[in-house]
N, C-alpha and C positions, 0 to 999 in steps of 0.2 A: 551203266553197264547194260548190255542188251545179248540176250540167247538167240537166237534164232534155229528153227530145223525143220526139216520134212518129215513129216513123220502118217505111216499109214499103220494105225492101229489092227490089232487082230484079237480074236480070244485066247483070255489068258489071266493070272491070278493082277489085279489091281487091289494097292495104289501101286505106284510104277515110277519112276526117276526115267526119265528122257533126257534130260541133262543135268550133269551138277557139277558146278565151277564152286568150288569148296576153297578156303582157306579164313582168316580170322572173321570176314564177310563172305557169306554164301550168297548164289543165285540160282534157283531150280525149277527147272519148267519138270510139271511132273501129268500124274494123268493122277485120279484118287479113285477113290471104291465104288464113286458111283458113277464111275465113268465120265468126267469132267475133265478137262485142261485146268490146269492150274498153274501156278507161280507161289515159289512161293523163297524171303529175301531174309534176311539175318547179320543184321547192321550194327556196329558200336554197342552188340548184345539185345537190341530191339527186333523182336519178330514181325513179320507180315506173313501173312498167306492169304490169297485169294483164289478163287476154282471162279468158273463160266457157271451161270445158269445153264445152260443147256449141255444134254449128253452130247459125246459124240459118236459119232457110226462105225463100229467097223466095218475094216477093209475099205476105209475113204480115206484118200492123202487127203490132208488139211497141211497146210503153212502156218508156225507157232511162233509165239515170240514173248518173252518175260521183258520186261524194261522196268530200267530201275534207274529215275532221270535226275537220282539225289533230292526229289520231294516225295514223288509217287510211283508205284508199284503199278505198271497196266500188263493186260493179257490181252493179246492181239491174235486174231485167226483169220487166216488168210488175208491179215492187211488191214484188217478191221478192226478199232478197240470194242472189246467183247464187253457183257454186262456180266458184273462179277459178285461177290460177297464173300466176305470175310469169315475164315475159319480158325481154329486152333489147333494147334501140334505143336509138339515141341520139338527147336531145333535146334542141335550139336556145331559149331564150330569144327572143322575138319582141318588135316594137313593138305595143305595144295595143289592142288588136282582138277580135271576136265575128267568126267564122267561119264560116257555115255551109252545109253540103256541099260541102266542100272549103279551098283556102286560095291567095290570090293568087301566084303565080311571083314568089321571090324571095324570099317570107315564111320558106322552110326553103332548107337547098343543094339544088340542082339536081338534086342526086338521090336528093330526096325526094319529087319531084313533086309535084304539086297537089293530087296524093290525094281527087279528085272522086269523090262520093258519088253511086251507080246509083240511085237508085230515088225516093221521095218523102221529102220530111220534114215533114209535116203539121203541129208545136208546139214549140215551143220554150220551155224556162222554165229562168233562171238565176236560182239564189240566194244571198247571202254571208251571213254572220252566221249569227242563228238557223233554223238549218235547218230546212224540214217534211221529213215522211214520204215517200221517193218514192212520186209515182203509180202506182197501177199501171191505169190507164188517164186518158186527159186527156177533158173533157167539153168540149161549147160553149158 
């Protein structure tokens, strides 16, 4: 399974949900507290989560991408796979759903909040099966 979106960040409270394809398995490209891209996947009850080593800018469109290729879990930015590390959080199994910029109250506990996305999200592409290449920029 693969996310994709354009997303141009702005100021605003983080962490953040950018997308969330929710149901017995999750896939979520999110942004976290310290300002990172992240992924992160919720399989047969097995967590991942990974975040970028590096911040990112506001007010800079970047091209994202979570992939999830049934071995591994990669974070791509504009096309690129990013250098990542593993974090923890816990994650809830959802009813099924496409999420984006943020997630309806009720959808996580309460104190997970809604995790509203600051800035723009210009494209969205999800894919299952055979995967393409992430973009590293989305065209008209």
């Amino acid at each position: 399974a693969m996310i994709e979106a354009l997303v141009t960040p702005s100021q605003g409270t983080y962490p953040a949900n950018v997308v969330s394809w929710t149901g017995k398995n999750l896939l979520i490209l999110f942004a976290d507290a310290e300002q990172r891209w992240g992924a992160a996947l919720l399989i047969d009850g097995k967590e991942k989560l990974i975040v970028a080593k590096e911040k990112f800018s506001l007010y800079t469109p970047q091209c994202l991408a979570a992939r999830w290729d049934g071995t591994s879990l990669q974070l791509f930015i504009d096309g690129k796979a990013t250098v990542t590390s593993s974090i923890q959080y816990e994650l809830y199994p959802a009813e099924a759903s496409l999420c984006i910029a943020g997630v309806p109250r009720a959808m996580f506990p309460e104190s997970q909040g809604t995790r509203y996305f600051s800035g723009k999200v210009h494209a969205v592409r999800v894919a299952q099966g055979q995967l393409p290449q992430p973009a590293s920029q989305f065209s008209e």
